[in-house]
Predicted model as a PDB file, atoms N, CA, C, CB and O in Angstrom, pLDDT in the B-factor column:
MODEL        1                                                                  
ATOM      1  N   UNK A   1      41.985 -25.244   6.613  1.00 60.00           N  
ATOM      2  CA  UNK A   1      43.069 -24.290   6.765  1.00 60.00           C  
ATOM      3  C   UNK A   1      42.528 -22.892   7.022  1.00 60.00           C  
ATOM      4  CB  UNK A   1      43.959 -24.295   5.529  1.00 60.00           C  
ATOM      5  O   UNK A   1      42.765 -22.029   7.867  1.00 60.00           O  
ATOM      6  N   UNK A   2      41.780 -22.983   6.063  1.00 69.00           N  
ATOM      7  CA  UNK A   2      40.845 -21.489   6.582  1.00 69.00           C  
ATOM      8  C   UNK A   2      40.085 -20.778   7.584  1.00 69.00           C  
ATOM      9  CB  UNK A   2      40.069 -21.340   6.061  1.00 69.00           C  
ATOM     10  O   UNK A   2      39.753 -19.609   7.778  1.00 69.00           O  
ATOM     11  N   UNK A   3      39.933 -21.831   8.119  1.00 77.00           N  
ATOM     12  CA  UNK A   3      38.918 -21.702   9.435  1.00 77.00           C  
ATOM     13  C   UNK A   3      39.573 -21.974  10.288  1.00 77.00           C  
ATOM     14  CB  UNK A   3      37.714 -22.488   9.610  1.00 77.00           C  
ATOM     15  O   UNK A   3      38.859 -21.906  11.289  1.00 77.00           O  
ATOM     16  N   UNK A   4      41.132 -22.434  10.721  1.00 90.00           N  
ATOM     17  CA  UNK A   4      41.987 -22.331  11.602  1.00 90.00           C  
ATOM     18  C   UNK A   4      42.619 -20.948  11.436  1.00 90.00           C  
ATOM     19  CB  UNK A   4      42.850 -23.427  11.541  1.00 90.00           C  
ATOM     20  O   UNK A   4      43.046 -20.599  12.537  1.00 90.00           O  
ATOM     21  N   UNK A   5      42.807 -20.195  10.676  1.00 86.00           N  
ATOM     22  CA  UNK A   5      43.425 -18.283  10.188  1.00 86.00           C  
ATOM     23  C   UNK A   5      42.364 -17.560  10.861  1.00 86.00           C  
ATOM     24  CB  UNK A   5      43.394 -17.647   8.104  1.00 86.00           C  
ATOM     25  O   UNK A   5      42.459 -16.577  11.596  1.00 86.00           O  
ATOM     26  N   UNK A   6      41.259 -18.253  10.464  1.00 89.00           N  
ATOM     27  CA  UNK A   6      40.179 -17.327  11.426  1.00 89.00           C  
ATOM     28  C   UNK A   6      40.473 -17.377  12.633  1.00 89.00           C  
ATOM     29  CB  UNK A   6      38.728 -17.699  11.446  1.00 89.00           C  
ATOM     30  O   UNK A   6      41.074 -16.587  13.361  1.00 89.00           O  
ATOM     31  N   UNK A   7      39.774 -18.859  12.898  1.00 92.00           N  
ATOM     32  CA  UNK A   7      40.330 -18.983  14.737  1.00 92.00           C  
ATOM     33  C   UNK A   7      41.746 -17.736  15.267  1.00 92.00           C  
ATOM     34  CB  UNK A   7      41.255 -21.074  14.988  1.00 92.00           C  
ATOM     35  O   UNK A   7      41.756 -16.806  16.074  1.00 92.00           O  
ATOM     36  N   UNK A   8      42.371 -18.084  14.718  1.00 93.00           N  
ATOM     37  CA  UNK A   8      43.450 -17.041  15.077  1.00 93.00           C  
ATOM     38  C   UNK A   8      43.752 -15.898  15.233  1.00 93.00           C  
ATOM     39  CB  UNK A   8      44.043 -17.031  14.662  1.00 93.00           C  
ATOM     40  O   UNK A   8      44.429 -15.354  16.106  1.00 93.00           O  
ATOM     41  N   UNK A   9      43.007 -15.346  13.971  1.00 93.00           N  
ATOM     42  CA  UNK A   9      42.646 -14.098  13.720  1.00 93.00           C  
ATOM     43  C   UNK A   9      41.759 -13.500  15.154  1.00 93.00           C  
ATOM     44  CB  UNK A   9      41.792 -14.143  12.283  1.00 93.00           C  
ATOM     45  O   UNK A   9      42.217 -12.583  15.835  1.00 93.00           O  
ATOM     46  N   UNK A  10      40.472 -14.162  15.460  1.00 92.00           N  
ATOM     47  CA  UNK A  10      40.219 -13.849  16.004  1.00 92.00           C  
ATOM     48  C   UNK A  10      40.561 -13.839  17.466  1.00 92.00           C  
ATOM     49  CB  UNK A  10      39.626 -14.001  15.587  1.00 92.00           C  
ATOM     50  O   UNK A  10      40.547 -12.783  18.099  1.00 92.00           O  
ATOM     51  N   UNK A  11      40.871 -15.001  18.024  1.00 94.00           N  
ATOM     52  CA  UNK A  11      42.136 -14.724  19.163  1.00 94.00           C  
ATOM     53  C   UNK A  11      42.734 -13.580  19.398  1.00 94.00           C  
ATOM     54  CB  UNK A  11      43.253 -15.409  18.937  1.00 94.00           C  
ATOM     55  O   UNK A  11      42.540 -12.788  20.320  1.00 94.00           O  
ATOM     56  N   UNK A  12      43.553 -13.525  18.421  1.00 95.00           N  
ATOM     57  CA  UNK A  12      44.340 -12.177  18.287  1.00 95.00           C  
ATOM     58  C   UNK A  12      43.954 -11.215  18.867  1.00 95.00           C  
ATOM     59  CB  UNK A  12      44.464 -11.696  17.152  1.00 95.00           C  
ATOM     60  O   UNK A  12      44.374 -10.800  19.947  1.00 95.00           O  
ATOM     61  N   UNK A  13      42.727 -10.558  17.899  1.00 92.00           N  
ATOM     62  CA  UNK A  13      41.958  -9.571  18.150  1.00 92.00           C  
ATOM     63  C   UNK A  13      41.217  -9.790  19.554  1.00 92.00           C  
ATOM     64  CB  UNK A  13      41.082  -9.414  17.010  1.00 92.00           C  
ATOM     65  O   UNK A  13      41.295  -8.834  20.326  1.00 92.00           O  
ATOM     66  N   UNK A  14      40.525 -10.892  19.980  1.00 93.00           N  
ATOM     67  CA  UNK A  14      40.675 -10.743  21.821  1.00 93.00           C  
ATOM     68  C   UNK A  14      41.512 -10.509  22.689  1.00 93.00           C  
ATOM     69  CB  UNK A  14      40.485 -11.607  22.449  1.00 93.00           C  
ATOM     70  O   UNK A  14      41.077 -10.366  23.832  1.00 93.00           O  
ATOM     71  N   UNK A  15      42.724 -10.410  22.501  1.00 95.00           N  
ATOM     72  CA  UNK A  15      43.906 -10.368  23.214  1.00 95.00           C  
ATOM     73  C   UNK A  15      44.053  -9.347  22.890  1.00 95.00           C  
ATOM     74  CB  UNK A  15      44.931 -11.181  23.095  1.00 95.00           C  
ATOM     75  O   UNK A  15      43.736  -8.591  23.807  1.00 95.00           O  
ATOM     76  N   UNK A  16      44.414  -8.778  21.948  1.00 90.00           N  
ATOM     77  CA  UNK A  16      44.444  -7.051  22.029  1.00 90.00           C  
ATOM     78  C   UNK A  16      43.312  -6.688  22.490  1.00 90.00           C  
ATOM     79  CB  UNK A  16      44.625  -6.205  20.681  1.00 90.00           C  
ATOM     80  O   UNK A  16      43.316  -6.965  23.690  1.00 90.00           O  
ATOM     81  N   UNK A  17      42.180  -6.140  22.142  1.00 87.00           N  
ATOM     82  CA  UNK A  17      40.997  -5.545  22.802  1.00 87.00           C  
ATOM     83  C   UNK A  17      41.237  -6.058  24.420  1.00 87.00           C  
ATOM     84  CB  UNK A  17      39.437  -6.138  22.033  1.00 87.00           C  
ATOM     85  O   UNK A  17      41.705  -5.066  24.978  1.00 87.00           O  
ATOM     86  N   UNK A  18      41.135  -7.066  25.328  1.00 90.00           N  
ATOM     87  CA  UNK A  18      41.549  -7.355  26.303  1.00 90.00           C  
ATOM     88  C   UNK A  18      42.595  -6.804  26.782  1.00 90.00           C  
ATOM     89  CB  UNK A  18      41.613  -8.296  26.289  1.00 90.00           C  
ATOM     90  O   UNK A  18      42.401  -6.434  27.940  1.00 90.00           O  
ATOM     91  N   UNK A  19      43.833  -6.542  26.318  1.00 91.00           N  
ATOM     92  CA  UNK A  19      44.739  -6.183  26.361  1.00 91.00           C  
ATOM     93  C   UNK A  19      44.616  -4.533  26.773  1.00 91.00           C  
ATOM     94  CB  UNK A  19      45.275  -6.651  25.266  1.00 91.00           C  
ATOM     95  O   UNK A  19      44.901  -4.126  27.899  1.00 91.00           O  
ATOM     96  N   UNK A  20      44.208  -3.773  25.817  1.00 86.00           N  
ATOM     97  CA  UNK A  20      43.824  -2.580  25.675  1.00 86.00           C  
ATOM     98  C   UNK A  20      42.950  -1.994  26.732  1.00 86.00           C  
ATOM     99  CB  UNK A  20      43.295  -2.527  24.547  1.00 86.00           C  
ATOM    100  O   UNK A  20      43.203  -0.849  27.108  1.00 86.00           O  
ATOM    101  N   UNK A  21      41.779  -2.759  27.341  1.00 87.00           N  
ATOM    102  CA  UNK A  21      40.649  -2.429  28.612  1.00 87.00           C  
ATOM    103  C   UNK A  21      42.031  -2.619  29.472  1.00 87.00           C  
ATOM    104  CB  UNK A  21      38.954  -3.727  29.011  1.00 87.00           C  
ATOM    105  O   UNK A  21      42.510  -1.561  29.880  1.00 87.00           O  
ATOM    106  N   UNK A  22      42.807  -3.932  29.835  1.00 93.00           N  
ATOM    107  CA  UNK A  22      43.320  -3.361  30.755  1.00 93.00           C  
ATOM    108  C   UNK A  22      44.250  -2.811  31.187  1.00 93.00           C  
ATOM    109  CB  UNK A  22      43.259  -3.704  31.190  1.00 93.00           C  
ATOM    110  O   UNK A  22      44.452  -2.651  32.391  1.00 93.00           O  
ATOM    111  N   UNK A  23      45.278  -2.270  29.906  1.00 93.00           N  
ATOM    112  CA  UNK A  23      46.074  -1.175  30.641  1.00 93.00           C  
ATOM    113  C   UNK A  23      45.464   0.226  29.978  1.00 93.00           C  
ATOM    114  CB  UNK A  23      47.878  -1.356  30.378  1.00 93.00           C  
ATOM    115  O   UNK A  23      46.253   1.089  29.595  1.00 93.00           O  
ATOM    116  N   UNK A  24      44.726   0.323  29.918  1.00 90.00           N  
ATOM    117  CA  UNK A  24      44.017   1.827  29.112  1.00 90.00           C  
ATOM    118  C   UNK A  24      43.126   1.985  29.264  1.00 90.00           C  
ATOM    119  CB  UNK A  24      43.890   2.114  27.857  1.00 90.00           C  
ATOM    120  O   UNK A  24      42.891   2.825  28.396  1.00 90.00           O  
ATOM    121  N   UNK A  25      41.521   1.701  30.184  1.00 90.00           N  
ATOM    122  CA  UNK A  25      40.646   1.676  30.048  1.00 90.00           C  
ATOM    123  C   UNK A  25      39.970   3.100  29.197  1.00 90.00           C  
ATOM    124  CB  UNK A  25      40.391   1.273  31.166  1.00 90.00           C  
ATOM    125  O   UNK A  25      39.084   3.083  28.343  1.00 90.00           O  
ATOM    126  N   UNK A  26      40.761   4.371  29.785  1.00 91.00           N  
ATOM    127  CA  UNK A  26      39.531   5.377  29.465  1.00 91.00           C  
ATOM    128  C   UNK A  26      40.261   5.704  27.522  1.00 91.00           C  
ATOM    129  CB  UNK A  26      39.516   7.301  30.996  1.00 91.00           C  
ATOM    130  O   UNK A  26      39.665   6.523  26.823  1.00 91.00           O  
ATOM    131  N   UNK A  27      41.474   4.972  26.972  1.00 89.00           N  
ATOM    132  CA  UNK A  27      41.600   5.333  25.932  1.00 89.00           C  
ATOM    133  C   UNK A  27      40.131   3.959  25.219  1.00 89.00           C  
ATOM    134  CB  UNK A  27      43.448   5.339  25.519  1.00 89.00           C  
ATOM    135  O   UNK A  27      39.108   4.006  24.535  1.00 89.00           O  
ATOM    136  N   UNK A  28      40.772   3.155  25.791  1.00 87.00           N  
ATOM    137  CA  UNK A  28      39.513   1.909  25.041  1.00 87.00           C  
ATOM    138  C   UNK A  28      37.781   2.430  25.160  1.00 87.00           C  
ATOM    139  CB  UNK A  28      39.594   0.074  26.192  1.00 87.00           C  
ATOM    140  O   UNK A  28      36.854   2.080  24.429  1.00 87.00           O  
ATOM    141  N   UNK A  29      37.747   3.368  26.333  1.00 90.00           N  
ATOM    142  CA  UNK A  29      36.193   3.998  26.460  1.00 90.00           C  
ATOM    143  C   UNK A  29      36.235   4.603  24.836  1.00 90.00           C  
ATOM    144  CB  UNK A  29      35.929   5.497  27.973  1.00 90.00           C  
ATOM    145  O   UNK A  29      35.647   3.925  23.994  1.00 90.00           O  
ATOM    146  N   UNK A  30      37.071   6.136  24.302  1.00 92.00           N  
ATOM    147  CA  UNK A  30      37.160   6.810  24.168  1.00 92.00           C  
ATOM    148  C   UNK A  30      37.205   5.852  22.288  1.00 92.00           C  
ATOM    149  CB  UNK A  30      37.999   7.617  25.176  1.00 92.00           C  
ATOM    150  O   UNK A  30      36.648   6.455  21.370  1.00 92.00           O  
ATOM    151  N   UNK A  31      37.707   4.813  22.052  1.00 88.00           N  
ATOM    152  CA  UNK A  31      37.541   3.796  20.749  1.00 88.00           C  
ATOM    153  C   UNK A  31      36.345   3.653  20.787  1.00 88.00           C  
ATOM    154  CB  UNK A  31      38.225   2.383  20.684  1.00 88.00           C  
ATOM    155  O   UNK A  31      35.759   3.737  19.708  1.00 88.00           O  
ATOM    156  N   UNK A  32      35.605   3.408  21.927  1.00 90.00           N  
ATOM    157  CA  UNK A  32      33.817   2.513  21.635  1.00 90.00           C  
ATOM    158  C   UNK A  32      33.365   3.818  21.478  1.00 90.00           C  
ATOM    159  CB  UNK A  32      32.741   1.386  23.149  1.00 90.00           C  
ATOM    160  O   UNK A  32      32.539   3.894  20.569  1.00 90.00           O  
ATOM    161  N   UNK A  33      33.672   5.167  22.187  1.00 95.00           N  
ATOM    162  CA  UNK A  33      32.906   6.087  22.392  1.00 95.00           C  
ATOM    163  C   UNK A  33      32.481   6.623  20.481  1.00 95.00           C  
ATOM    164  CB  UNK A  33      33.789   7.224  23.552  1.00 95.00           C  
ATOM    165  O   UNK A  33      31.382   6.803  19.957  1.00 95.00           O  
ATOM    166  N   UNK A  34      34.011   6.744  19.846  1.00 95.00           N  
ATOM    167  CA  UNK A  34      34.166   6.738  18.286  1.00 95.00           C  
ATOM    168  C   UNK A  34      33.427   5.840  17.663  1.00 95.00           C  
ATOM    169  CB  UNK A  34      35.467   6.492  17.821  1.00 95.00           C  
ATOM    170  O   UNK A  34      32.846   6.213  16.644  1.00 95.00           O  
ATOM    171  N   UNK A  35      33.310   4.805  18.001  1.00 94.00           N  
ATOM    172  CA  UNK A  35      32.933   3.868  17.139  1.00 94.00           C  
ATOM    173  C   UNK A  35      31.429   3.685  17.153  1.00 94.00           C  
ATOM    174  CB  UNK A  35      33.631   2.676  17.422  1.00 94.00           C  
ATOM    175  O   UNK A  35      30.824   3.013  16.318  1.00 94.00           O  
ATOM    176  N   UNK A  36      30.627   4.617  18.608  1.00 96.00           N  
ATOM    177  CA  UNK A  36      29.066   4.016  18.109  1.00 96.00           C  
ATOM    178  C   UNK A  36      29.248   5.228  17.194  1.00 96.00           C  
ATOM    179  CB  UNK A  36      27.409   3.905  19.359  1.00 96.00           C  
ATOM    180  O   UNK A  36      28.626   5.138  16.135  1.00 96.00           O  
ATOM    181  N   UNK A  37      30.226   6.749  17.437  1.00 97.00           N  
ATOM    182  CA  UNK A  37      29.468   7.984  16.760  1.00 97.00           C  
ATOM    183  C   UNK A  37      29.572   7.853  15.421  1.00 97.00           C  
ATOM    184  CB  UNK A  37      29.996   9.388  17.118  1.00 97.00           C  
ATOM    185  O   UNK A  37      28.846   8.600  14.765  1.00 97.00           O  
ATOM    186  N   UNK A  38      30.336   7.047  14.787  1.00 97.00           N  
ATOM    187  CA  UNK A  38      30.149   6.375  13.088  1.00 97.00           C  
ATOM    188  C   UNK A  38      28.701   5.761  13.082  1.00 97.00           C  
ATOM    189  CB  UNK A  38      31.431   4.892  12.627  1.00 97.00           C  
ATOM    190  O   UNK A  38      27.756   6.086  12.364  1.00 97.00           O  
ATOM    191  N   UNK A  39      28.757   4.845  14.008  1.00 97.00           N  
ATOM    192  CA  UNK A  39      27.390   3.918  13.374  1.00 97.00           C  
ATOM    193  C   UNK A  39      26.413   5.070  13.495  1.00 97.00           C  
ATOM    194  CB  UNK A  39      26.781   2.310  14.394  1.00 97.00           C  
ATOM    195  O   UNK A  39      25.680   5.236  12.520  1.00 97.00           O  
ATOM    196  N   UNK A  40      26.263   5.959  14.601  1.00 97.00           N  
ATOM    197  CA  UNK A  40      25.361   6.767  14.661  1.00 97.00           C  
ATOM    198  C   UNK A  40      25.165   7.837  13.524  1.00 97.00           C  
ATOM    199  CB  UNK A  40      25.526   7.251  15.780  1.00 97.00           C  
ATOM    200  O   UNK A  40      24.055   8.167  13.106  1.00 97.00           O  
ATOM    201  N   UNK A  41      26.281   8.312  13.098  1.00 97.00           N  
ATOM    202  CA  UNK A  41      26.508   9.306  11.758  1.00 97.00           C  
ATOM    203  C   UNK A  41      26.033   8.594  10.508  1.00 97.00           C  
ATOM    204  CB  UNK A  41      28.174   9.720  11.492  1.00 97.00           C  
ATOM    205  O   UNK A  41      25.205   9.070   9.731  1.00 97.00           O  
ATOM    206  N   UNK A  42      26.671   7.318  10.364  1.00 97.00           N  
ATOM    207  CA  UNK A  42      25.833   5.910   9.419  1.00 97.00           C  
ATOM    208  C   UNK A  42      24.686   6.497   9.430  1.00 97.00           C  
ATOM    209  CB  UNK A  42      25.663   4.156  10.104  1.00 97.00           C  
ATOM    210  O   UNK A  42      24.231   7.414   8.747  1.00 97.00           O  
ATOM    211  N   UNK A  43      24.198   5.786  10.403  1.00 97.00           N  
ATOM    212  CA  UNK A  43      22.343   5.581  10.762  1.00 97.00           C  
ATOM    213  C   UNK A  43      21.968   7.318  10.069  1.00 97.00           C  
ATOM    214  CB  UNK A  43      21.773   5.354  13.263  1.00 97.00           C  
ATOM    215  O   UNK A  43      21.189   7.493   9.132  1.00 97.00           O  
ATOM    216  N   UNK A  44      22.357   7.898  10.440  1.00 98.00           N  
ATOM    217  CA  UNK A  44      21.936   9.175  10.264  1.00 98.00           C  
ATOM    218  C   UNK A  44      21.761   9.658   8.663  1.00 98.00           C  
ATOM    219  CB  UNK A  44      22.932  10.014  11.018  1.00 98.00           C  
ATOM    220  O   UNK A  44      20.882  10.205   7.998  1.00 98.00           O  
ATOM    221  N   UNK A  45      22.683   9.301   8.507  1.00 97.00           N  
ATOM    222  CA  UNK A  45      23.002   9.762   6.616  1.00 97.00           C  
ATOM    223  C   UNK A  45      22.322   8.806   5.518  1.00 97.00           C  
ATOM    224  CB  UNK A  45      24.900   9.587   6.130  1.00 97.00           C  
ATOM    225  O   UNK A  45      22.062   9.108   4.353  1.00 97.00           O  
ATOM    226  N   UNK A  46      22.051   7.332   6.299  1.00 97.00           N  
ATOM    227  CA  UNK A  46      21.197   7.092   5.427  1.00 97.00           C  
ATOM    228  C   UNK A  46      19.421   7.433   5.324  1.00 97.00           C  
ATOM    229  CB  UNK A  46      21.485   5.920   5.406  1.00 97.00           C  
ATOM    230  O   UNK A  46      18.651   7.693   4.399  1.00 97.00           O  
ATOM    231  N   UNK A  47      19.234   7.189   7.532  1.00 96.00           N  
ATOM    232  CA  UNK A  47      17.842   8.396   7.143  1.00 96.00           C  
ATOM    233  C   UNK A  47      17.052   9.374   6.384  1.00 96.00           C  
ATOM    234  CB  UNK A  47      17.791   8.991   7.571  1.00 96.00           C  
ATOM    235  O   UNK A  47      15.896   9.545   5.998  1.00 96.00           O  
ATOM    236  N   UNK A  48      18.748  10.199   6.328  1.00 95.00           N  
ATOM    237  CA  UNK A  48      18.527  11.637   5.122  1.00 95.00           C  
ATOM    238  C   UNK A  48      18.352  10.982   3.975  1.00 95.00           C  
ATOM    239  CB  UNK A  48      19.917  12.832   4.826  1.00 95.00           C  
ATOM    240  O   UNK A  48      17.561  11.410   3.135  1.00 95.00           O  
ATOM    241  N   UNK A  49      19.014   9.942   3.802  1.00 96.00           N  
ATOM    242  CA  UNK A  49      18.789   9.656   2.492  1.00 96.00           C  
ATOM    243  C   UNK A  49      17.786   8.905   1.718  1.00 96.00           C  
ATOM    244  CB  UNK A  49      19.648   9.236   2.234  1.00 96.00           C  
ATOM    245  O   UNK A  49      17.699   8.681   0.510  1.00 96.00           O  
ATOM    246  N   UNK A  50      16.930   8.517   2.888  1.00 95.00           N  
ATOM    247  CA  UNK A  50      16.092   7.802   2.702  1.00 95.00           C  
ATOM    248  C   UNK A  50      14.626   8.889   2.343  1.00 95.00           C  
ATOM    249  CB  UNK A  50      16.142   6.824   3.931  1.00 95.00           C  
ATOM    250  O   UNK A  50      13.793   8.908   1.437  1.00 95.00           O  
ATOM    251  N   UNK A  51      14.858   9.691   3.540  1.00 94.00           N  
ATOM    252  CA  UNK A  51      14.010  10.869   3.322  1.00 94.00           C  
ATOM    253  C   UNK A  51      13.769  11.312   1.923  1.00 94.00           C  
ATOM    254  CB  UNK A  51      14.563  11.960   4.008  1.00 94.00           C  
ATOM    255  O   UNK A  51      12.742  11.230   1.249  1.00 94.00           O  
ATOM    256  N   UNK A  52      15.078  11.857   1.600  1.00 95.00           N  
ATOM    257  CA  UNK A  52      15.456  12.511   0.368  1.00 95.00           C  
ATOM    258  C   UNK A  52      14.543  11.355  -1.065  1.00 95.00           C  
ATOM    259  CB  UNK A  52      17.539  12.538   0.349  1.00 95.00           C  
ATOM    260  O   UNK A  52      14.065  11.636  -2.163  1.00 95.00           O  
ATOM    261  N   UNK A  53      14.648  10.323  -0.445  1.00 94.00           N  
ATOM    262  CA  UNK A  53      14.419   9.522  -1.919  1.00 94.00           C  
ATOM    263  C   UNK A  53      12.460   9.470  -1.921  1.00 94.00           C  
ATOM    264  CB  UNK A  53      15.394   7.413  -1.848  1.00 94.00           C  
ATOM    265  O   UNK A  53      11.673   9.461  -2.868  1.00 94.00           O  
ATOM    266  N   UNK A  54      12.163   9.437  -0.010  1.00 93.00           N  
ATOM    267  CA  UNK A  54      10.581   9.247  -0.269  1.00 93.00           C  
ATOM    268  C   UNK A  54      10.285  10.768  -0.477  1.00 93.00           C  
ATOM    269  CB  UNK A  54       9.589   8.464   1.132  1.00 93.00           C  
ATOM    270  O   UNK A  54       9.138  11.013  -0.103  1.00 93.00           O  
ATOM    271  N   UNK A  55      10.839  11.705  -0.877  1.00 92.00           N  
ATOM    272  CA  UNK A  55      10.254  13.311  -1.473  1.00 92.00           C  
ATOM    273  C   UNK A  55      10.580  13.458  -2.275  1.00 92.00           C  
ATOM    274  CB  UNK A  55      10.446  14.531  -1.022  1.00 92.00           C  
ATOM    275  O   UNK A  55      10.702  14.653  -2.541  1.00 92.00           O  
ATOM    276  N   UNK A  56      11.045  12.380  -3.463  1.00 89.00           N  
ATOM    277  CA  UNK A  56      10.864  12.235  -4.745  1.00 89.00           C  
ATOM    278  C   UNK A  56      12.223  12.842  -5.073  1.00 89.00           C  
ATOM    279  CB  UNK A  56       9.544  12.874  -5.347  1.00 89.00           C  
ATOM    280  O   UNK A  56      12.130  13.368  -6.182  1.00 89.00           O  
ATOM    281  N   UNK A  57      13.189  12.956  -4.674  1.00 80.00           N  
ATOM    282  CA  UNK A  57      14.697  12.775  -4.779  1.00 80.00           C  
ATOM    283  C   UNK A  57      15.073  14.661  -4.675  1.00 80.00           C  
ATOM    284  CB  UNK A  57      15.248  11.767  -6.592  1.00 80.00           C  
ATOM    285  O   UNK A  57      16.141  15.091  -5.110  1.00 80.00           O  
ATOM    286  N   UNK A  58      13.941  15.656  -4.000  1.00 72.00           N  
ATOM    287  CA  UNK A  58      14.016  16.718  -4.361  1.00 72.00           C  
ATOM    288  C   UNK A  58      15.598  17.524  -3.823  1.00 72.00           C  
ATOM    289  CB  UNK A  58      12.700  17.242  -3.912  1.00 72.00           C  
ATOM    290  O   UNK A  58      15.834  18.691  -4.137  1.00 72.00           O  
TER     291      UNK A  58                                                      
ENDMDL                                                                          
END                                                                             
């Protein structure tokens, strides 16, 4: 049962995203464009934080 909700689930979510490239392309650019600058802000903040911990947490 569970793994048929998925299946679906994920369907879904192809059909929208699909959906979205093609009547919107430059708003759907403008979602990926957001979405690496999180992972990138991610990546970033834990660097610092990584930094921060090998200089002895100063």
């Amino acid at each position: 049962m569970a793994v048929t909700a998925k299946k679906i689930a994920v369907y879904v979510l192809v059909v929208f995203v699909s959906y979205l490239i093609i009547t919107d392309p430059a708003k759907a650019a403008d979602y990926v464009q957001i979405g690496f600058e999180g992972i990138s802000d991610a990546a970033k903040a834990v660097g610092d934080f990584m930094t921060w911990l090998a200089n002895g947490g100063e």
